[in-house]
C-alpha positions, 0 to 999 in steps of 0.5 A, a space after each residue: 640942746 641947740 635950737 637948730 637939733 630942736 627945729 630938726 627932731 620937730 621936722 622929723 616928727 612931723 613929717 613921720 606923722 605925716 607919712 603916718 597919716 598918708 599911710 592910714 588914709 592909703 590904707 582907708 581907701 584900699 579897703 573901701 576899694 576891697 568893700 565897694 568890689 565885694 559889695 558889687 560880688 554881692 549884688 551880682 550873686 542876688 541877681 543871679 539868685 533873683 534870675 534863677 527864682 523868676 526862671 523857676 517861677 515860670 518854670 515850676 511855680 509852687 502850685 505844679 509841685 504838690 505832688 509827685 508829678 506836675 499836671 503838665 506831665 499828667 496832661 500829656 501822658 494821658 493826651 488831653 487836648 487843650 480843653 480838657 487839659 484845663 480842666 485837669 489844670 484847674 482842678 488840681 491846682 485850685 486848692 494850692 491858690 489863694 482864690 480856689 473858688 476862681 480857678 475852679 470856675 474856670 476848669 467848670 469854664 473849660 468843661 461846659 466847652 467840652 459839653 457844649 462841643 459833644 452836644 453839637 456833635 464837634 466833639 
């Protein structure tokens, strides 16, 4: 075989090899591309997912679901003011908190008000 058809085959084969790598590294970066927007979904799902548990947190933390109603509900439906409100709060919460001893000094807090207010006549 000449040595000018060599020289050609060669050329040929390295320039497939070279349309073979820009292919593969074309490739490489589209599914980095494809990685980096799906991790970016993801990371937007978590904080939509963390805004809906910080809501729900403040709106129904775990300690006002423990029974049927939330005390809130009660609160109002019976027409407690604020104080005695606290109380009810207090009481029944305190079983479902890491310090029940803290919660129910303060509903004793609230109660000593209500006596105090009813022996001064204010209540």
């Amino acid at each position: 075989m000449p040595k000018r058809r060599m020289k050609g085959k060669k050329n040929m084969r390295a320039s497939m090899a070279r349309a073979k790598k820009r292919e593969s590294e074309r490739r490489i970066r589209e599914w980095e591309e494809k990685a980096s927007a799906l991790e970016e979904e993801e990371r937007d799902r978590r904080r939509a997912l963390e805004g809906i548990a910080q809501r729900e947190a403040v709106n129904h933390p775990s300690h006002y679901n423990q029974g049927n109603i939330e005390v809130i509900d009660a609160i109002e439906d019976w027409g407690l003011d604020f104080n005695a409100g606290n109380v009810v709060k207090y009481v029944a919460r305190h079983q479902h908190k890491t310090e029940p001893l803290e919660d129910l000094k303060k509903a004793r807090w609230y109660l000593d008000r209500i006596i105090k207010g009813m022996e001064n006549g204010s209540n």
